[in-house]
C-alpha positions in Angstrom: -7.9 13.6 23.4 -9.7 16.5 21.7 -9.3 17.9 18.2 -7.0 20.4 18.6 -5.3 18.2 20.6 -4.5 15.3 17.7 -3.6 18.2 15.3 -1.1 19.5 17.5 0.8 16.3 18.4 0.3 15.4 14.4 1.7 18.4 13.6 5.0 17.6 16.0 5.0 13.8 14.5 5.0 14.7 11.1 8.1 17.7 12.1 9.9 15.0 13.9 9.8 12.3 11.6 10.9 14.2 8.4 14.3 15.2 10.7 14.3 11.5 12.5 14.6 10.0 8.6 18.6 10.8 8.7 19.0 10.8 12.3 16.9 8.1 13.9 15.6 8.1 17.7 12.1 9.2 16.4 11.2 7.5 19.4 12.7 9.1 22.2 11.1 12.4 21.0 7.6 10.8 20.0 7.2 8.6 23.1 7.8 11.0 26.0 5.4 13.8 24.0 2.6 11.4 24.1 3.2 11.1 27.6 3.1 15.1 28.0 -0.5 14.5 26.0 -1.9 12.4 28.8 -1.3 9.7 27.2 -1.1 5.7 29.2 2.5 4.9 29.3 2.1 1.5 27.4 -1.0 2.9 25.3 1.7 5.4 23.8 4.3 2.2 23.7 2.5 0.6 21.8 0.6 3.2 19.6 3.8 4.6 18.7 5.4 1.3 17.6 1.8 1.3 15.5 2.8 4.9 13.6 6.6 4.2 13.8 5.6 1.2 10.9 3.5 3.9 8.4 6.6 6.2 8.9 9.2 3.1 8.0 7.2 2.3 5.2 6.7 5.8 3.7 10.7 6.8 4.5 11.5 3.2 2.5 9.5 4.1 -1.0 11.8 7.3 -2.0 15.1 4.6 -1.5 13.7 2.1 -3.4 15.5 1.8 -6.9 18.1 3.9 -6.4 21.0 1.3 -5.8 21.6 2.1 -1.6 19.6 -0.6 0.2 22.2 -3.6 0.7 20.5 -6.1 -1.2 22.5 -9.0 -0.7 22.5 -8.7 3.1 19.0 -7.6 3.5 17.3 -11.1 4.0 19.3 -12.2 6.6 19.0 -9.2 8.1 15.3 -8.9 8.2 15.0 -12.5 9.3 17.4 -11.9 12.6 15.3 -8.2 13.1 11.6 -10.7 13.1 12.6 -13.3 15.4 14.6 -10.3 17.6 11.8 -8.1 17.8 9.3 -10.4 18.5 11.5 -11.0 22.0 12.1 -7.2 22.8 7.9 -6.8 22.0 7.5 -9.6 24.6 9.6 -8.2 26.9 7.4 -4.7 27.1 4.9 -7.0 29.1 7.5 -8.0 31.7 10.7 -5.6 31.7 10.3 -1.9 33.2 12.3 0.3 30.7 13.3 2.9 33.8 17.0 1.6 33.3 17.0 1.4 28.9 17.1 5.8 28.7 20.7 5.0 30.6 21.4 2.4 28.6 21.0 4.3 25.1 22.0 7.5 26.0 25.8 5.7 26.5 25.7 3.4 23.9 25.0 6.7 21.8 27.8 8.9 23.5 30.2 6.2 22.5 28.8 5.4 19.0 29.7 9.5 18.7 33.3 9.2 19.9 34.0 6.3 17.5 32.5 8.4 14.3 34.5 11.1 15.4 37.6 9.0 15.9 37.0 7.3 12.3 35.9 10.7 10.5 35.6 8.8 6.4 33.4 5.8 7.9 30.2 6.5 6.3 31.4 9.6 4.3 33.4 8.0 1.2 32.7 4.5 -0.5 34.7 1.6 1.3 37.5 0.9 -0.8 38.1 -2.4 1.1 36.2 -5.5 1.9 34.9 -6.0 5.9 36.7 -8.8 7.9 35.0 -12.1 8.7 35.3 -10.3 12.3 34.0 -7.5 10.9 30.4 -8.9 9.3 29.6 -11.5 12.2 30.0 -8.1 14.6 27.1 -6.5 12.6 24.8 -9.7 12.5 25.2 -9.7 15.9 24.3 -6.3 16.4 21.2 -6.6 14.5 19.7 -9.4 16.3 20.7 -7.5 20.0 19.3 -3.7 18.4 16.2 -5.8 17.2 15.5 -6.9 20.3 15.5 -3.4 21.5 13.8 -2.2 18.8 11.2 -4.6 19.6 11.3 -3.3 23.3 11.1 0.3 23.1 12.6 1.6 19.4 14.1 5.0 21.2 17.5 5.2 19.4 17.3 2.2 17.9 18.3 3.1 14.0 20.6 5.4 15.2 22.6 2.7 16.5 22.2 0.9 13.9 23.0 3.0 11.4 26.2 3.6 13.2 27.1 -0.1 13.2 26.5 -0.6 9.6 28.3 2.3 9.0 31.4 1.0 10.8 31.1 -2.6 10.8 29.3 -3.1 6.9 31.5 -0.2 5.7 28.4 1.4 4.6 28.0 4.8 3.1 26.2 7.2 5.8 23.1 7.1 2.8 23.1 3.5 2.4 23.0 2.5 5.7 20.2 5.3 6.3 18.3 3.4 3.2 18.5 -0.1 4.5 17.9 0.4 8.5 14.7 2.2 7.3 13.4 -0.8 5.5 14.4 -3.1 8.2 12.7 -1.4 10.3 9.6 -1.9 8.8 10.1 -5.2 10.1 10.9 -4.7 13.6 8.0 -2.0 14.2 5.5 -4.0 11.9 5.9 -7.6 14.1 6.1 -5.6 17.7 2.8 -3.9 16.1 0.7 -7.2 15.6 2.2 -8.4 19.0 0.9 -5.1 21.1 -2.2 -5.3 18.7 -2.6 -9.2 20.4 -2.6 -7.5 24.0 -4.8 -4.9 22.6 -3.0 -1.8 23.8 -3.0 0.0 20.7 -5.0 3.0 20.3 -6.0 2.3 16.3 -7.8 5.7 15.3 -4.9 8.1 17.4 -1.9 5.2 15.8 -3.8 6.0 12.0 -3.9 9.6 12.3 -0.6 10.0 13.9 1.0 7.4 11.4 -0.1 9.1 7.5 1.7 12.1 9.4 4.9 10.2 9.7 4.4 8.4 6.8 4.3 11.9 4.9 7.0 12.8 6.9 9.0 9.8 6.0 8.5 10.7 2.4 9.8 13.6 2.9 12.7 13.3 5.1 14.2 10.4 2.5 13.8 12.4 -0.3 16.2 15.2 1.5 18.6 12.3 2.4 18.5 11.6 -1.3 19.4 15.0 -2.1 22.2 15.6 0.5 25.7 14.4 0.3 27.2 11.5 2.9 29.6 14.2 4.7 26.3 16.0 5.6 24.6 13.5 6.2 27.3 12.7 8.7 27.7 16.5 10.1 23.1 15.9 10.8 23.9 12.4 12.4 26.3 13.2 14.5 25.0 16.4 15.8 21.3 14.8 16.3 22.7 11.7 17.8 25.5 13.7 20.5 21.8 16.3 21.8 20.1 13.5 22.0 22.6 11.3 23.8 23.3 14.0 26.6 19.6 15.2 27.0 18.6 11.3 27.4 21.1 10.6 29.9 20.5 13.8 31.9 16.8 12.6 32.1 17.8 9.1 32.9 19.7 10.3 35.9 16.9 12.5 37.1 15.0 9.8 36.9 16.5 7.7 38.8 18.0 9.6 41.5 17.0 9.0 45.0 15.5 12.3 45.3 
């Protein structure tokens, strides 16, 4: 790649990341640009995953000491996103990820009907405690999510956003907060696993990471500043786009012609 070439797709990282902070699928978008750039299909994989970490971290810092990153679940959490993601990294090697676009794009479609169906989830304080039900649903969730963030990370904090949202009883801001520091996680140990196959482009993954890690500042600081209902109104009109345009691709894709 040229110059001009890195500025541009910084440029579109750096834009997509700072809206990506409240919505999530930064992937989906980031991943099939670097494919319009030329670039290797598991070179962007895996270089992606590499800039998706600086942009976790840098999205994380603005949340930290504000009181909306679920402290008391968080360890367990992270420890059932390491050993998750480390399977869905693994799997990159193996697995062709033709069939996940379908796979998201639904799961997103119906995450969308349910918020809509359940209009306060997310928008006002839970007034009441989540069933036993309820909690073992979400730790579930996290370890199967992980191991698709691991995989491919295209929609993966969206979803999970929506499930602590519902499941947790999580305000729309808190469960932004605390999916972007568990992500850290899943994107840091997929990293170090792609970096062992050495299929990460280092110098393209720097410069394309401090311009998601700015934009990650950024885009959490305008969370901050936002209330949950529009927070909620962003999420769910980013999420149902990129739902239908992902599953319109999908079919394309793989239809027989």
């Amino acid at each position: 790649m040229n110059f001009i070439q890195i500025v541009n797709l910084s440029g579109i990282f750096l834009i997509i990341s700072i809206i990506s902070v409240i919505t999530g699928s930064t992937s989906l978008l980031t991943v099939p640009v670097m494919f319009q750039f030329g670039i290797e299909p598991r070179t962007a994989l895996a270089t992606n995953m590499f800039a998706l970490t600086l942009m976790s971290i840098g999205s994380t810092i603005p949340f930290i000491g504000k009181g909306v990153i679920d402290r008391r679940r968080l360890p367990f959490l992270i420890f059932l996103t390491l050993v998750s993601s480390i399977l869905g990294a693994l799997l990159v090697l193996i697995v062709p990820s033709k069939s996940m676009p379908l796979i998201i794009s639904i799961s997103m479609i119906l995450v969308t009907v349910f918020s809509i169906a359940n209009r306060d989830a997310g928008v006002v304080p839970a007034v009441r405690v989540p069933s036993q039900i309820a909690e073992f649903a979400g730790y579930t969730l996290t370890f199967l999510l992980g191991i698709y963030g691991g995989f491919f990370s295209g929609g993966y904090v969206t979803l999970l956003t929506a499930a602590y949202v519902m499941l947790f009883h999580m305000t729309f801001v808190q469960a932004v907060a605390t999916t972007k520091l568990i992500n850290i996680f899943s994107s840091l140990i997929a990293t170090l696993i792609f970096m062992a196959q050495g299929i990460v482009d280092y110098k393209l993954g720097l410069v394309l990471g401090l311009a998601m890690f700015v934009g990650g500042i950024i885009g959490s600081q305008i969370a901050l500043k936002l209330s949950n209902i529009w927070l909620q109104r962003i999420y769910l009109t980013a999420v149902t786009v990129l739902a239908f345009v992902t599953l319109r691709k999908s079919l394309l894709q793989n239809s027989p012609n």
